[in-house]
C-alpha positions, 0 to 999 in steps of 0.5 A: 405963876405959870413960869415961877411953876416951870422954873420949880419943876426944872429946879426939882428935875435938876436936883433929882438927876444929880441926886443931891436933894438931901433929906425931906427938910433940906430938900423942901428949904432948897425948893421954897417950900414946906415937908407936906407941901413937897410931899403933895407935889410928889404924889402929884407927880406919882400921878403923873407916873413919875416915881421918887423914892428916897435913898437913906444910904445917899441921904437923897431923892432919886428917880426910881427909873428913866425919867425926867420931868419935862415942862412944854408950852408951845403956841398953838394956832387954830385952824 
């Protein structure tokens, strides 16, 4: 679950940067998902500070600043 959530994350990251998400409803069916649940994942991410807003001239998503969303896992040993 934790890796099929990574691969989600990358796929929204690349289709945000190269602006070509298409509307809320093409954007949901590219991702697997439904519209409220796209809409839950970015408030989710506005939590986070990663802001998203949609632009109806381009008919795309985008990030409203320099960001990306980046997914770590590291190993990390105790002692």
């Amino acid at each position: 679950n934790l890796l099929k959530t990574q691969r989600y994350l990358e796929h929204l990251d690349k289709l945000l940067i190269e602006e070509s998400t298409g509307p809320a409803e093409s954007l949901a069916d590219k991702m697997g998902i439904g519209v409220r649940t796209l809409f839950l994942h970015f408030g989710a991410l506005r939590h986070l500070g990663i802001e998203i807003h949609y632009d109806p001239s381009r008919k795309t998503y985008c990030y409203t600043s320099d960001v990306r969303i980046a997914f770590d896992l590291k190993r990390v040993e105790k002692g």
